[in-house]
C-alpha positions, 0 to 999 in steps of 0.5 A: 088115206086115199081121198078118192077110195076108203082103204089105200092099197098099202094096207091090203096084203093079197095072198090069193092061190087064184089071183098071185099068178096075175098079180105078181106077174105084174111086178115081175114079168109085165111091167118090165115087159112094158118098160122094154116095149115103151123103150122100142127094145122088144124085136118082132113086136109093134114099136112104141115110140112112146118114150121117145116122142117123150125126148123129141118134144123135150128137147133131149133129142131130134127126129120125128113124132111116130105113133097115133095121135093118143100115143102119150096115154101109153106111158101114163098108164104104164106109170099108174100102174107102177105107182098101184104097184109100188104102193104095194110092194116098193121097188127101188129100181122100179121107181128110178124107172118111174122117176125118169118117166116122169122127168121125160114127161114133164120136159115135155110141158110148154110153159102155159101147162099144155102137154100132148107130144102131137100137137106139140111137134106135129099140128102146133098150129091145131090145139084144141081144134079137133076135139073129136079126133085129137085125143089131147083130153083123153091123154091129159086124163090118163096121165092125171090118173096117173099123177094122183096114183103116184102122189098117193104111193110115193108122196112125190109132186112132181108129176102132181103138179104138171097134172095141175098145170095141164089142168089149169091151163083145160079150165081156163081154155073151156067153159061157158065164161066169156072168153072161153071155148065151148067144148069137151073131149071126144073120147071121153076119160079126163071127166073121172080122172079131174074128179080124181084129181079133185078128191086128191087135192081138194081143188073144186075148179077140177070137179066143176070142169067135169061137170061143165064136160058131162053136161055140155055133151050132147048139147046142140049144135054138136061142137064135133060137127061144128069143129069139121065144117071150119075150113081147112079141118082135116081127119085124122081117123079115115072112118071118121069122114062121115061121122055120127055124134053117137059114136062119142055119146054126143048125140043127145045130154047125157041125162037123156041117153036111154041106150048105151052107143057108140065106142064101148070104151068112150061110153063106159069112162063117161059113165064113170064119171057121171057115177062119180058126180052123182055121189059127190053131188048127190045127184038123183037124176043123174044117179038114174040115168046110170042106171037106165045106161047100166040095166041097158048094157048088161041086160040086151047088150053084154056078152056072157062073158062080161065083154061089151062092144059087139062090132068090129068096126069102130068098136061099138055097141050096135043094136040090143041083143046082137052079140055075134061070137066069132066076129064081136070086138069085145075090147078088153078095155071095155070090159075094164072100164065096165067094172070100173063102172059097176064099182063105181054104181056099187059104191053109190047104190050098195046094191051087189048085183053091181059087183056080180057083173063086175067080178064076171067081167073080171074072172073071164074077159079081163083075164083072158086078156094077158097070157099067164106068162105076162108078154102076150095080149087079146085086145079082141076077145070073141067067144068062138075062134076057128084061127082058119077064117081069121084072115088079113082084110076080111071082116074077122081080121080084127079076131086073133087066134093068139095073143100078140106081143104088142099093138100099134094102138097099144091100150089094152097092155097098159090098162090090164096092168093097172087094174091087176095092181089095183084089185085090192081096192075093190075087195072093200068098200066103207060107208060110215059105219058099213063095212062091204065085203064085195070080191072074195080074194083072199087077203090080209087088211087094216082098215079104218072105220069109225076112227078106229082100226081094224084088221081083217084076214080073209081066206079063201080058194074062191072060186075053186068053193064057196068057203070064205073065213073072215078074222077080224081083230083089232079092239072093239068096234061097233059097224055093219058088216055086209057081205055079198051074197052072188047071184050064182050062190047057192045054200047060202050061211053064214056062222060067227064063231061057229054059231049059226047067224040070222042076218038081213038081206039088203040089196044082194048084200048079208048085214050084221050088225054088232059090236066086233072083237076078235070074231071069225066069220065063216060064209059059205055056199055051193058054187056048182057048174050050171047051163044057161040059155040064151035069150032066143032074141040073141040070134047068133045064140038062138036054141044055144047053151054055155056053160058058167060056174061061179064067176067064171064062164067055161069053154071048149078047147081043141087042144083038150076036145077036136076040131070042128066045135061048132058041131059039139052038142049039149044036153039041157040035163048033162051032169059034170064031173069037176076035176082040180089039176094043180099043174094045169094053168097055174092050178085050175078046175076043168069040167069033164061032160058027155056030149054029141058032135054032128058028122056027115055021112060022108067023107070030104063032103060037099058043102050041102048034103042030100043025107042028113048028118048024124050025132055021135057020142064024144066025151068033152073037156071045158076049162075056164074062158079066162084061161083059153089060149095058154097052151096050144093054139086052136079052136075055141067055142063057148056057146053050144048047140042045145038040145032041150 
């Protein structure tokens, strides 16, 4: 059994008409697309050089270190990912390939345990002495998340072990002990993967290392403006020159950051980590600030659909309710690691509102991430696209309005393909004798709860409705089963054995408590296209509308409306007609509706009129953000005008 996750994802069988098009895409398509990427045999694409820098520090073969500095983690999280799918569907040939990663990676160890392919062929000279930019722990972390991944799908150490080498050889180098180096890693990620590490191996040296981290962040003198003033420091990043400690969250101890900043991504790992050390620790204050740093992004700095990170430059959070649409960053990594936030706040509080966020981030920004034929990625997911004004060395250069084959920082790919292998494990949570029933995906499992096994069937076309049968069989078991109410459901009941059932609600969560043996649960509400409106503090969407059903965020496409959406209009009191097509997108509902478009009054207008423009009448399409993209290029709008 997974020491760092109740249920191991070789007991959770997903069948699910919704989510198979992306999860067998990532045995099928994604992962050898990568496998050739990683191995620089993809034309037209950006060049990994991952494998073979892998080669060059090895020994194996001669030439010259290429790629950023963080360009090992690449492989890590292409390897994790291999190992969630492996553990679900065991492919031969598959794991050769993983076998051979791994030798490449462990060949390139040097004999104290230090592992990082730049520092070891191109600033030998530089470990450790400039954690702000050098990314060596932010590497090591991924690949320690891959090891225990792959310890836990094949039994095989190999890769284990040099996590532990690597580890040790962290451990020894920093700490507060005499003979040690105050410090911590800038871009924060080997925090959660040592507490991982810790669970896997029950090595309490892992989990103290990453409490020393969390705590020493922010503590005075910075070590990253410390580390810059040592003559003969040099950047690696120009738009470091005139750095600020909140871009890496060390600005102040952790456990006194009221606001989320900095880089999106670096925050939300912190995060996770910090959850993780609250649970093991039982630690109320730290529990409390992750919740302040929660209720903070997703209150005033979120985007409708889950994205965080409005800036476009330097990836960052800015200011509470700044979320421009046509120029926000909105990695998809960020979104990533939001949801392994919120699972990670959910498995400490049991409190679902945790879990609509994180099935929110999911639903929309995590999967407009990948195309449906898994070759093509949206690092930067913006909520409106005119694809004319997303012009090279302009301020939306960053904004694609397709999908690209690869990128030269090449994060995204890999961490979209790890987190689809991995969705099972967030269907279930277990504590003690609870039983949570947190995403609805159809599914077949063995679980074990008070020592005993069960099996659970869970069917569903969620979110297509709000129907969800649960079977459970196996003998009886005496536990609490907690099913998640959303915040969008509506006429919500819940029957066992088709009798209606009187249940207590505790934290957006539906408990039941009984003796169990072969029961089926039926859940079901109404999930129905709703108008939201923006917080007129939010300017870029002040007197806008959206559209939301269920999870999902929908959108207008040119490809099913016209150009020009940011004409388009909707009415406060608009009624939708749903339509499910089966041979749209891999099957999916779009919304039809009655709006109004602006038009001047005159043809090939100046930019500023005497006449005031005029509204016109049009029928218009919404599909699924998350699905945006897919067909032919175009414009793209979430927010519209409202009229109210």
């Amino acid at each position: 059994m997974h020491k760092d996750n109740a249920i191991s994802l070789k007991n959770i069988y997903i069948d699910d008409s919704y989510w198979n098009k992306y999860i067998k895409l990532i045995g099928e398509k994604v992962l050898p697309y990568q496998w050739q990427i990683l191995n620089d045999n993809v034309p037209d694409a950006a060049p990994s050089y991952c494998l073979k820098n892998f080669k060059i520090a090895g020994g194996l073969e001669k030439g010259e270190r290429k790629g950023t500095v963080f360009q090992d983690s690449d492989a890590a999280k292409w390897l994790e990912a291999v190992a969630y799918s492996l553990e679900t569907s065991p492919d031969t040939e598959l794991e050769k390939q993983a076998d051979y990663v791994i030798d490449l990676i462990c060949g390139a160890q040097e004999a104290d345990g230090y592992l990082d392919t730049y520092y070891t062929l191109v600033e030998p000279e530089n470990k450790w002495k400039n954690l702000c930019e050098g990314h060596e722990m932010y590497c090591a972390g991924h690949l320690i998340e891959a090891a225990v991944a792959y310890y836990y799908a094949t039994g095989k150490k190999k890769l284990l072990e040099c996590a532990c080498r690597l580890s040790d050889l962290i451990a020894k180098t920093f700490g507060t002990e005499k003979g040690k180096v105050r410090g911590y890693p800038g871009h924060p990620e080997i925090e959660l993967a040592l507490i991982k590490l810790y669970r896997a191996t029950e090595n309490k040296s892992y989990l103290n290392l990453a409490e020393y981290f969390i705590d020493e962040r922010g503590s005075e003198p910075n070590i990253f403006l410390e580390q810059m003033k040592i003559p003969g420091f040099k950047h690696i990043f120009y738009e470091f020159n005139n750095y600020e400690p909140k871009y890496s969250q060390s600005h102040l101890p952790v456990r006194q950051q009221a606001t989320a900043e900095g880089h999106a991504v670096r925050a939300v790992y912190l995060y996770c980590a910090m959850a993780d050390l609250a649970k093991i620790n039982h630690d109320e204050s730290l529990e409390k600030q992750c919740k302040i740093l929660w209720e903070n992004i997703t209150k005033k700095r979120m985007y409708i659909t889950g994205g965080i990170g409005s800036s476009g430059y330097l990836e960052r959070f800015t200011t509470d309710y700044d979320l421009p649409n046509d120029c926000n960053y909105s990695e998809t990594c960020a979104s990533i690691g939001l949801a392994l936030f919120g699972f990670r706040m959910a498995n400490l509080t049991h409190e679902a509102s945790y879990i609509d966020i994180c099935e929110k981030a999911i639903y929309n920004t995590v999967r407009a991430g990948i195309s449906m034929e898994g070759d093509k990625y949206f690092y930067v997911n913006p909520l409106e696209v005119w694809p004319e004004n997303c012009i090279v060395n302009t301020s939306r250069a960053h904004v694609k309005p397709v999908r690209q084959k690869w990128f030269d920082v090449a994060c995204c790919p890999t961490n979209i393909a790890r987190t689809f292998a991995s969705l099972g494990q967030y269907i279930y949570d277990i504590d003690g004798s609870d039983l949570y029933v947190n995403l609805f995906i159809q599914n077949k499992s063995d679980i074990c709860i008070n020592n005993k096994k069960i099996h659970i069937e869970m069917n569903t076309v969620y979110p297509r409705d709000g129907k969800i049968k649960i079977s459970i069989s196996g003998g009886k078991n005496e536990f609490a089963l907690n099913v998640r109410k959303p915040d969008f459901a509506k006429d919500f009941s819940i029957k066992i054995n088709g009798k209606e059932e009187c249940f207590a609600e505790n934290k957006g969560y539906c408990k039941i408590c009984r003796t169990w043996e072969n029961d089926v649960v039926e859940v079901e509400f109404k999930i129905e296209p709703e108008i939201v409106f923006a917080n007129p503090l939010v300017r870029a969407n002040c007197g806008k509308a959206a559209i939301i059903r269920g999870p999902e965020v929908y959108c207008l496409e040119e490809c099913d409306n016209f150009p020009d959406l940011a004409a388009v209009y909707i009415d406060k009191n608009v009624s939708f007609k749903e339509e499910w097509k089966d041979n749209l997108l891999g099957g999916t509902l779009v919304l039809h509706f009655d709006g109004r478009i602006l038009t001047s009054q005159k043809e090939n207008a100046d930019s500023i009129s005497h006449l005031p423009p005029s509204l016109k009448d049009v029928s218009l399409t919404a599909i699924s953000y998350g699905s945006w993209c897919n067909r032919t290029p175009g414009e793209m709008i979430v927010w519209l005008h409202a009229t109210i």
